[in-house]
N, C-alpha and C positions, 0 to 999 in steps of 0.2 A: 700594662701592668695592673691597672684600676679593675681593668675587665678580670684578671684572674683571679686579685684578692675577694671582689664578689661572688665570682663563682665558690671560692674555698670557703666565704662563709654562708651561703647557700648552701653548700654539698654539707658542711659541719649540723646546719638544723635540720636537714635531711636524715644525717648519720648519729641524731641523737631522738631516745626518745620524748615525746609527747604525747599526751591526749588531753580531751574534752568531754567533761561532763555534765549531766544534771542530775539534781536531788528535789524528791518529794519530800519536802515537810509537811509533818501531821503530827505528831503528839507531843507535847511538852510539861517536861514535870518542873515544878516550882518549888525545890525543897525547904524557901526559906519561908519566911512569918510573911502572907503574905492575905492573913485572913482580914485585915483592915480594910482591904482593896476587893476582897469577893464579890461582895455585891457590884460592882459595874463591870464584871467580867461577864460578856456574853458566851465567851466562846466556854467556859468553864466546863468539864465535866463531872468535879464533885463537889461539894459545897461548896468546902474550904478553898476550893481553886488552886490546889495542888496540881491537878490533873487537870489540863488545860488544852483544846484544842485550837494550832494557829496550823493551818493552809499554807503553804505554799511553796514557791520555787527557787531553787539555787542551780546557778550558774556559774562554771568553774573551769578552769586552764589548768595544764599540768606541766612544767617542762623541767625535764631530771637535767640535772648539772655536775652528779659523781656518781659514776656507776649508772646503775639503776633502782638506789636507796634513795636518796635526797633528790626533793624536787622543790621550787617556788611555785607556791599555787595562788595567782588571782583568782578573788570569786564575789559576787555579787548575785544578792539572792532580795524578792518582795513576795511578803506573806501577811495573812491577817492577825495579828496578835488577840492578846488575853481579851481586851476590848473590844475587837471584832474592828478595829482600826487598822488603817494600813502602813505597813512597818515595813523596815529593807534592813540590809545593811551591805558594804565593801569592805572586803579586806584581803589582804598577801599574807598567805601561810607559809612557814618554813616546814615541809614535810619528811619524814623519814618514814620508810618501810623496813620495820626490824624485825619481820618474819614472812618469807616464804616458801611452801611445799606443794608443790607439785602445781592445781589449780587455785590454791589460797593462799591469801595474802592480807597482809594487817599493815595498816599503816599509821600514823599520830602525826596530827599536826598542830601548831602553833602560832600567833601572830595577831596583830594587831586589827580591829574590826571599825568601820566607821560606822555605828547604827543610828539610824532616825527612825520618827513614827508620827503620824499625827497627832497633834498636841492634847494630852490629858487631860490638861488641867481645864478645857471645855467641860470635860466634863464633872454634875455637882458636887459625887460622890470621891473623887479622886483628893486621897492624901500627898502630896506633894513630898514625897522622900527620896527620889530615882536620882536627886544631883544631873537632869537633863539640865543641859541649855535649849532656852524655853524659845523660840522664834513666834513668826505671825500663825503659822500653819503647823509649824514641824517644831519638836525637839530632837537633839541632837546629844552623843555620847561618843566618845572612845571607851572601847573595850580590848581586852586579851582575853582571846576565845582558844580551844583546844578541842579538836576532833579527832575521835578513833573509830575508822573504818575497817570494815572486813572486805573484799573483793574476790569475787567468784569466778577463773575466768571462763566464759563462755565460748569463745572463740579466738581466732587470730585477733582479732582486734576491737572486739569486746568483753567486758566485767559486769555483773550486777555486785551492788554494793549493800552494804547497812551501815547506818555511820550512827556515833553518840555525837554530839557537839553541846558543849558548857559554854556559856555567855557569850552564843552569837545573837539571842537576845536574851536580856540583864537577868544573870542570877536563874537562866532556866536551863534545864537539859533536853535539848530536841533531838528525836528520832527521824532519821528522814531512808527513804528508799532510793535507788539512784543505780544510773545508766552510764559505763565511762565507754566512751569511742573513743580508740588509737589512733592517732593523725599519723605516728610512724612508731610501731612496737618495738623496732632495730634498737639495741644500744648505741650508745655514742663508743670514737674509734678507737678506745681504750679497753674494750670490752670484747669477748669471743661471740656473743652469742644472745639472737632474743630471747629476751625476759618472760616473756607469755607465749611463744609460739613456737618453741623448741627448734627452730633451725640454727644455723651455724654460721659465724660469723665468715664471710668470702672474704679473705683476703688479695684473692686474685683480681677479682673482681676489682678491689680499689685501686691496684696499684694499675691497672689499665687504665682505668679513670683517673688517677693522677699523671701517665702519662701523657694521656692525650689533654688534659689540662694545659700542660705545658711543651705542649709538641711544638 
């Protein structure tokens, strides 16, 4: 009996979907007053450090849970910040996709971020106003971040992306590029039909398989 309910939830993360992605971060704009702090901005691209260049990468999980709208998304990304210091952050996104046609797709997400970065206040020029908690090395923050991605699909079981994302670090809007690979494009078994790959959902197929499950 232990052996079938394994396999039933085995076949169920089988028979839903998932993927996996990454995102290049490169541009970030800093809409707020943040000309106090320009001068120790290395990565800066205009004076005022508005426009600001931070590097780097994000790494990200996808698994839908109704339909093929809503999915929880882990992701954990480490890039160079305004300071040209090393920054990350973790967090679980609540997502929805409330538009798709044909190869495109838009999605929003939402959810709570644990961000750190090597500690500022090393350095002389730094104003002290980010409410981090200050450690030996690191400061730290909770944030609520919100990303709106576009998805392009390319294939059965790849996407190229563009996403905006708000306070995945503080108070800035980053631009990032990015790659999603389908671990399984199939909906889950409430559904007819994949979501990106236009085939049709077998129902024959399952119920062989749940025969011989329990044969």
């Amino acid at each position: 009996m232990l052996f079938h309910i394994l396999l039933i939830i085995i076949s169920f993360q089988t028979y839903s979907q998932s993927a996996v992605g990454l995102k290049v971060n490169s541009i970030a704009y800093h809409p707020f007053n943040w000309n106090q702090d320009a001068s120790m901005f290395e990565n800066k691209l205009t004076p005022s450090g508005s426009f600001i260049m931070e590097p780097g990468l994000e790494l990200y999980y996808q698994k839908y849970f109704y339909l093929t709208n809503w999915s929880i998304d882990p992701k954990f990304s480490i890039f160079s910040d305004a300071a040209a210091k090393m920054a990350g952050y973790a967090g679980l996104s609540l997502s929805w996709k409330f538009f798709h046609y044909k190869r495109s797709a838009i999605q929003v997400s939402v959810g709570p971020v644990f961000a750190f970065r090597e500690n500022w206040n090393k350095i002389w020029q730094y104003v002290d106003n980010d409410n981090f908690t200050n450690g030996t090395k690191y400061q730290y923050k909770g944030l609520l971040a919100v990303d709106l991605s576009y998805y392009h699909y390319i294939g059965k079981r790849s996407d190229l992306s563009i996403s905006l994302a708000f306070n995945n670090s503080q108070n800035a809007v980053s631009f990032a590029l990015g790659y999603r690979q389908w671990i399984n494009p199939y909906v889950n078994l409430k559904q007819k039909s994949c979501d990106n790959c236009g085939k049709r959902w077998n129902r024959g197929a399952f119920r062989k398989w749940w025969r011989k499950v329990w044969r």
